[in-house]
Backbone as JSON, one array per atom type, in Angstrom:
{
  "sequence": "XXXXXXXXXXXXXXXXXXXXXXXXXXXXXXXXXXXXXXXXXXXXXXXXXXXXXXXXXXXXXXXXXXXXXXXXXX",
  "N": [[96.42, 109.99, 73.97], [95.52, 107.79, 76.59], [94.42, 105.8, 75.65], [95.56, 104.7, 73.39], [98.11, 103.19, 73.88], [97.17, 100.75, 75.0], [95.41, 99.73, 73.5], [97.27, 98.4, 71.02], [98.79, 97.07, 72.61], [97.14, 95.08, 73.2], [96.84, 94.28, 70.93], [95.16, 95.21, 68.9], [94.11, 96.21, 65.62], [94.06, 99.05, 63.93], [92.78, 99.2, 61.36], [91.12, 97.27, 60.85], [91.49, 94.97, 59.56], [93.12, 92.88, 60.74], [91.59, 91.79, 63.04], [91.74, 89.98, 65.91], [89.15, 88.1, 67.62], [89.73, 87.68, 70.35], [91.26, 90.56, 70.55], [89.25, 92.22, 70.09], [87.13, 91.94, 72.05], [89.24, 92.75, 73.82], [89.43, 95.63, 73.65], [86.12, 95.99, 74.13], [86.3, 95.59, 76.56], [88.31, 97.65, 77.61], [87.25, 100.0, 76.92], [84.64, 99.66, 78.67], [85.75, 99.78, 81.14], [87.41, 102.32, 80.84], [85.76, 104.25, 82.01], [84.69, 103.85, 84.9], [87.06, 103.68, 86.07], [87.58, 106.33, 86.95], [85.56, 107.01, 87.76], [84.83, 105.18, 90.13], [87.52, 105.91, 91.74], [86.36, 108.76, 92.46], [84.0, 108.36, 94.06], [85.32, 106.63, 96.2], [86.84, 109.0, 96.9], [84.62, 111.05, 97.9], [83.34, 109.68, 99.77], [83.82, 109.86, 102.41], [83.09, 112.62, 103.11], [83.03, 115.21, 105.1], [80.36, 116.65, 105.14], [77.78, 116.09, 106.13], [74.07, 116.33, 106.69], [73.53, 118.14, 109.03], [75.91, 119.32, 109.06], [75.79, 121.31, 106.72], [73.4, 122.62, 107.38], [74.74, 124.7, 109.68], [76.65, 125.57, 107.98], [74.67, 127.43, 105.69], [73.25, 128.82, 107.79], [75.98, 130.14, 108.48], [76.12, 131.58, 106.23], [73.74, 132.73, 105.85], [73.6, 134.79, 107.67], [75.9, 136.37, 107.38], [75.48, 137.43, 105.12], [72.76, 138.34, 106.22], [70.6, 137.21, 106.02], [67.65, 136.48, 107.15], [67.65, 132.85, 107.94], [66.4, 129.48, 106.75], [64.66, 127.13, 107.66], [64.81, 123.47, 106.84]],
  "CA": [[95.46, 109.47, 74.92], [95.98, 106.63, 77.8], [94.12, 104.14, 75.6], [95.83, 103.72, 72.18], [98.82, 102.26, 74.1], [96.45, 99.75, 75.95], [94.83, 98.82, 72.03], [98.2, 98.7, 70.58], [99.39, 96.08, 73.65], [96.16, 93.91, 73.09], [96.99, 93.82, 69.37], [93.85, 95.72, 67.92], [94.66, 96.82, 64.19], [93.02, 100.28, 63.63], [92.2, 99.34, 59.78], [90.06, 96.09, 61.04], [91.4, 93.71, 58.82], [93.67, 91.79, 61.44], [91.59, 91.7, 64.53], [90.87, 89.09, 66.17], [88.1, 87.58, 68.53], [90.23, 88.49, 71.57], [90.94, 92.31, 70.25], [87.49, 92.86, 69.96], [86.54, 92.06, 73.31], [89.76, 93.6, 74.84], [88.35, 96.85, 72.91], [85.36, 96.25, 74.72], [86.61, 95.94, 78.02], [89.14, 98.88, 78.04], [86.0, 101.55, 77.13], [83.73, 99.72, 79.5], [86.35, 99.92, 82.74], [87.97, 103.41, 81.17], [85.05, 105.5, 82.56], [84.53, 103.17, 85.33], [88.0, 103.8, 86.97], [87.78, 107.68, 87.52], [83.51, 106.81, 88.69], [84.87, 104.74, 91.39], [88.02, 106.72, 92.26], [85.36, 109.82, 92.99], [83.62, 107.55, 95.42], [86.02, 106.7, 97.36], [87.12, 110.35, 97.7], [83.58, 111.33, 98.75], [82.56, 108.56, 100.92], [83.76, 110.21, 103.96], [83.47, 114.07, 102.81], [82.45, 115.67, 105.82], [79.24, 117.61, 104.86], [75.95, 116.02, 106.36], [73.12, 118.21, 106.9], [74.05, 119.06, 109.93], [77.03, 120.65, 108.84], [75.21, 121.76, 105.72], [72.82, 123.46, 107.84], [75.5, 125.41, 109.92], [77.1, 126.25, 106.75], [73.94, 128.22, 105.31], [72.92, 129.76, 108.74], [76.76, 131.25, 108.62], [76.23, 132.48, 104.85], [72.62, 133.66, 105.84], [74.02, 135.44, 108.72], [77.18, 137.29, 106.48], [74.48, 138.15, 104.17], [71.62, 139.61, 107.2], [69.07, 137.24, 106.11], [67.34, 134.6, 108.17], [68.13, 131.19, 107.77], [65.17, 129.26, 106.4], [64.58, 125.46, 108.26], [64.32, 122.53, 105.91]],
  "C": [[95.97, 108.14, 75.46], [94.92, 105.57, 76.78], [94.68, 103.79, 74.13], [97.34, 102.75, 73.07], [98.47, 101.02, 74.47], [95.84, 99.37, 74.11], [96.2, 98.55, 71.36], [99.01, 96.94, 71.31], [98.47, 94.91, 73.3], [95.94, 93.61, 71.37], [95.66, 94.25, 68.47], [94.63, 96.61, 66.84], [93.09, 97.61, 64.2], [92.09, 100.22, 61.89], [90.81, 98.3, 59.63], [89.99, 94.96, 60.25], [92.12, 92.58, 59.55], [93.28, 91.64, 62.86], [90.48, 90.73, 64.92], [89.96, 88.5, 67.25], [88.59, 88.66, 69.87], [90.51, 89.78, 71.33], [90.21, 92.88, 70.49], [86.95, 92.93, 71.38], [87.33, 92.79, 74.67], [89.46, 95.13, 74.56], [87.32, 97.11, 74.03], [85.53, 96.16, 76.14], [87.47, 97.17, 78.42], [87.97, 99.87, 77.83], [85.33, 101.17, 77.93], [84.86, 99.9, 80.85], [86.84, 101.55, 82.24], [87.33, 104.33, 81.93], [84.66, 104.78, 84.11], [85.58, 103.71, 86.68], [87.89, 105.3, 88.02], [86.56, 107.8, 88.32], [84.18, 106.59, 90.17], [86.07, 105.68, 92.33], [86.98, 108.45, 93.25], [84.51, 109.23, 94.06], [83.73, 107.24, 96.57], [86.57, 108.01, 97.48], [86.03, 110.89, 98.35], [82.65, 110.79, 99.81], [82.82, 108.6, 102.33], [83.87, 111.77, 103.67], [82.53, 114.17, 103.93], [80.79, 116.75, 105.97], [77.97, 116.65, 105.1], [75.14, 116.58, 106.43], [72.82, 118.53, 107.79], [74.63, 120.12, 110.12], [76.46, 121.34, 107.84], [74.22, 122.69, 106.06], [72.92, 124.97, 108.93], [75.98, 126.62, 108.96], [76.03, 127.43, 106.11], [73.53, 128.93, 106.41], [74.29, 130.82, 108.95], [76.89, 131.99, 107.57], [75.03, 132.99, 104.89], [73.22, 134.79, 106.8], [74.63, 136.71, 108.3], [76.27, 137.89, 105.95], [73.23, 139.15, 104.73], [70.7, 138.91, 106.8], [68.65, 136.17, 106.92], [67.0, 133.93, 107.57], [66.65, 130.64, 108.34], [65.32, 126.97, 107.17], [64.01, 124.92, 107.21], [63.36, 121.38, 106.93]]
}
């Protein structure tokens, strides 16, 4: 896994007898940004995804259509 090298670099001992002040809190900053990074990455990939409900409403009138049934107005 991508984070024992990152505990390893910031000097955290896995047994907990040599870690000190700063360890502890680089600990706590690598789990609070690890889930953090891939959140925001997904963000910026969907922050211009083309699907408003405009198009969203196209989209189901051409899969009611394929299908024969009529397309229901929100």
């Amino acid at each position: 896994m991508a984070i024992f090298p990152v505990l390893q670099a910031v000097g955290f001992d896995p047994t907990g007898k040599n870690n000190t002040p700063e360890a502890i809190d680089a600990v706590r900053i690598a789990f609070a940004l690890a889930p953090t990074v891939p959140v925001v990455l997904a963000g910026l990939l969907l922050w211009n995804f083309p699907l408003g409900s405009k198009r969203q409403a196209e989209l189901r009138a051409a899969i009611d259509a394929r299908a024969g049934v009529e397309s229901t107005s929100v």
